[in-house]
C-alpha positions in Angstrom: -17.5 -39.2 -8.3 -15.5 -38.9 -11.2 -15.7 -35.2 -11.3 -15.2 -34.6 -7.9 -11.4 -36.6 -7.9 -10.8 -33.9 -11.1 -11.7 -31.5 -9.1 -9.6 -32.1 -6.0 -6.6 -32.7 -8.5 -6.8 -28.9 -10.0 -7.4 -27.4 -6.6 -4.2 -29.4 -5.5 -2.2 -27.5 -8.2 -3.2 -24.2 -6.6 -0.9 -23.5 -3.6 -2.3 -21.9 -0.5 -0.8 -19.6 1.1 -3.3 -19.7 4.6 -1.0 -21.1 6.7 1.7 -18.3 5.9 2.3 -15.8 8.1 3.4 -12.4 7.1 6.5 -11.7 7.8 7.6 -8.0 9.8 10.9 -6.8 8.3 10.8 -3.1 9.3 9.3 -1.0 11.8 9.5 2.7 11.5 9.1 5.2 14.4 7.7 8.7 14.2 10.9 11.1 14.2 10.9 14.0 16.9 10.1 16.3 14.5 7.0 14.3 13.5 5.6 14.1 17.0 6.4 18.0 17.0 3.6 18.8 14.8 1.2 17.7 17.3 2.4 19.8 20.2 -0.5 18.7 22.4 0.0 16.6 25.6 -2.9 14.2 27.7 -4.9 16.6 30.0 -3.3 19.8 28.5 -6.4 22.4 28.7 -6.1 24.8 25.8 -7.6 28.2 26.2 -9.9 30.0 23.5 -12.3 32.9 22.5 -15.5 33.1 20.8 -15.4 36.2 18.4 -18.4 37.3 20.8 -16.0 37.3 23.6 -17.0 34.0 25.3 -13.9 32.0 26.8 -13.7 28.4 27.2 -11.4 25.4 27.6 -10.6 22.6 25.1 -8.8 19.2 26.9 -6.5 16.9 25.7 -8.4 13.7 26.0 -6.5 11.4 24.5 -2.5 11.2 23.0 -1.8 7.7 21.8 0.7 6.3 19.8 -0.2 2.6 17.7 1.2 0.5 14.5 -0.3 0.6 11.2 1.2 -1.6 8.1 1.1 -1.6 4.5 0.5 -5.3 4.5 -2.7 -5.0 2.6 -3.9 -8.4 1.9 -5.2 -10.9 4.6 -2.1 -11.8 6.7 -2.6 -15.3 5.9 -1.1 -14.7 2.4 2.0 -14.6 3.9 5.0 -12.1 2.3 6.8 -9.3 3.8 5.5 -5.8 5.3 6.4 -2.8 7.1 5.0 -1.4 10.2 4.7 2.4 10.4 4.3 4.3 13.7 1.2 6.5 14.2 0.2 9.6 16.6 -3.4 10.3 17.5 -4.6 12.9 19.9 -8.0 14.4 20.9 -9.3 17.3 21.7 -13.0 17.7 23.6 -14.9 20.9 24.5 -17.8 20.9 26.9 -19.6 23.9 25.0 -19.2 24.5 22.2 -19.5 20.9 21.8 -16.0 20.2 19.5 -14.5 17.1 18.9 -11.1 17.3 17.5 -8.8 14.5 16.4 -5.6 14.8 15.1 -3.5 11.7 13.6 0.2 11.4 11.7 1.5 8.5 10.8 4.5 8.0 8.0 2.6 5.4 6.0 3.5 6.8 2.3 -0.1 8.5 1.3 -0.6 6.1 -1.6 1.9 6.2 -4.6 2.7 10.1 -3.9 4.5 9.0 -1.2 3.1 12.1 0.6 3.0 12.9 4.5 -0.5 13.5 5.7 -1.6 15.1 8.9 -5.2 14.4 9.2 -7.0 17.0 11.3 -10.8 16.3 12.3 -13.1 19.0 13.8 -16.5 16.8 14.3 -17.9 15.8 11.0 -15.1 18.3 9.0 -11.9 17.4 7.8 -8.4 18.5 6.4 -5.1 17.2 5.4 -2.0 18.8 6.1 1.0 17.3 3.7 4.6 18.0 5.5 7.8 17.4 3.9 10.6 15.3 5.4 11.6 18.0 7.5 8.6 17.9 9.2 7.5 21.2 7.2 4.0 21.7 6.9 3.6 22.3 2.8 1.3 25.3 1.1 -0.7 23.1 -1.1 -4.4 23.2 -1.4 -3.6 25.8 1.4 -2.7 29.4 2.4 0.4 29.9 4.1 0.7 33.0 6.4 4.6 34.4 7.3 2.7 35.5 10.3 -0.8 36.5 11.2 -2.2 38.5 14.6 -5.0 36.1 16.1 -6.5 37.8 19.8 -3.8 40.7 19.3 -0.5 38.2 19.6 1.1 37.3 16.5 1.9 34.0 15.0 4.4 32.9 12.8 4.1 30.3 10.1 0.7 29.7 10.0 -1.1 27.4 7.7 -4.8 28.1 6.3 -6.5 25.1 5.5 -10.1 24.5 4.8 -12.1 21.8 6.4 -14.3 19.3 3.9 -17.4 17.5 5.1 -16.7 13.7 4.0 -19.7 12.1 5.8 -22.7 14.0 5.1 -23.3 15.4 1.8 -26.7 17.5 3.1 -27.3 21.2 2.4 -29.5 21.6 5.8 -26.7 22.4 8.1 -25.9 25.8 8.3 -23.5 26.1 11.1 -20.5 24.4 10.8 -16.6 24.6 11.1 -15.5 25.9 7.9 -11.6 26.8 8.1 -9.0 26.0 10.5 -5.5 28.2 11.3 -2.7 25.6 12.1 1.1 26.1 13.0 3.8 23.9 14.6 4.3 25.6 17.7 0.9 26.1 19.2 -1.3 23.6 17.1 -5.2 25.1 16.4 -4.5 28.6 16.0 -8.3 29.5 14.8 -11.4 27.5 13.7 -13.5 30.1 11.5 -17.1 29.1 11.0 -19.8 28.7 8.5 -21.0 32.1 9.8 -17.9 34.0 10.2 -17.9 33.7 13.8 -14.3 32.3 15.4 -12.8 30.4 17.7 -9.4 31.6 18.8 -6.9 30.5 20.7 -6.3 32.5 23.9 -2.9 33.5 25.5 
């Protein structure tokens, strides 16, 4: 018995913090320029062509906007945080079967403080860093002044390739490998494993 009042007394001088509530001093929108990058809107169809001339349609499925925070410990600790607007659309293709996400948000990427557009082609992935001009940036990637895709030209076109973050095994032989990005008309060009494309078509 004797313990147990010695032990109630320490964990008395321990303050909790569980009835605290975090407390939201800032909430920071997307700017126009931001939302920009993503030039898709809901139900938009997007025309492209297989490199072996067969045309289909990708839809906008989805264009959503929510709150993210970088309150990172249980919200019952209580203290102060900030809530940064995010962007996340979707893409969908009958056949081929594709499944493209895109998502920006300006939550500072860790302590770089870097801008991150996160672009996801099924399993395959790639960041895009932008600037605070909303300017995609040429690192990790190939920047293009312009490029012809389908015999139009584009301007400002980013090369990025695509990483598989989920499954590690060598079996899959067919799979998205780089994508062609730029602010005006979004996927530009997914090249595959097999050097067959997927091009947008105007």
């Amino acid at each position: 018995m004797k313990y147990l009042i010695i032990y109630l007394i320490i964990l008395s001088a321990f303050p909790t913090c569980c009835n605290d509530e975090a407390v939201e001093t800032e909430k920071i929108s997307l700017s126009e320029s931001e939302i920009k990058l993503i030039p898709y809107s809901i139900n938009q169809s997007i025309n492209f062509k297989h490199s072996n001339g067969f045309i289909f349609n990708f839809i906008v499925t989805q264009d959503t906007y929510n709150w993210n925070s970088d309150n990172y410990c249980d919200e019952c600790c209580g203290g102060e945080y900030t809530s940064y607007q995010e962007r996340l659309v979707s893409l969908e293709s009958e056949y081929p079967e594709f499944n493209i996400s895109l998502s920006l948000n300006n939550l500072p990427y860790f302590e770089n403080e870097e801008k991150i557009m996160d672009i996801n082609i099924n399993r395959y992935n790639s960041k895009l860093k932008y600037d605070d001009n909303s300017k995609l940036i040429c690192e990790n990637a190939i920047c293009h002044n312009e490029i012809v895709v389908n015999d139009k030209t584009y301007y400002n076109v980013i090369e990025s390739e695509l990483e598989n973050n989920y499954d590690t095994s060598s079996s899959i032989n067919l799979f998205p490998q780089i994508i062609l990005y730029n602010n005006n008309f979004g996927i530009i060009q997914i090249k595959m494993s097999n050097n067959e494309t997927y091009s947008i078509n105007h």
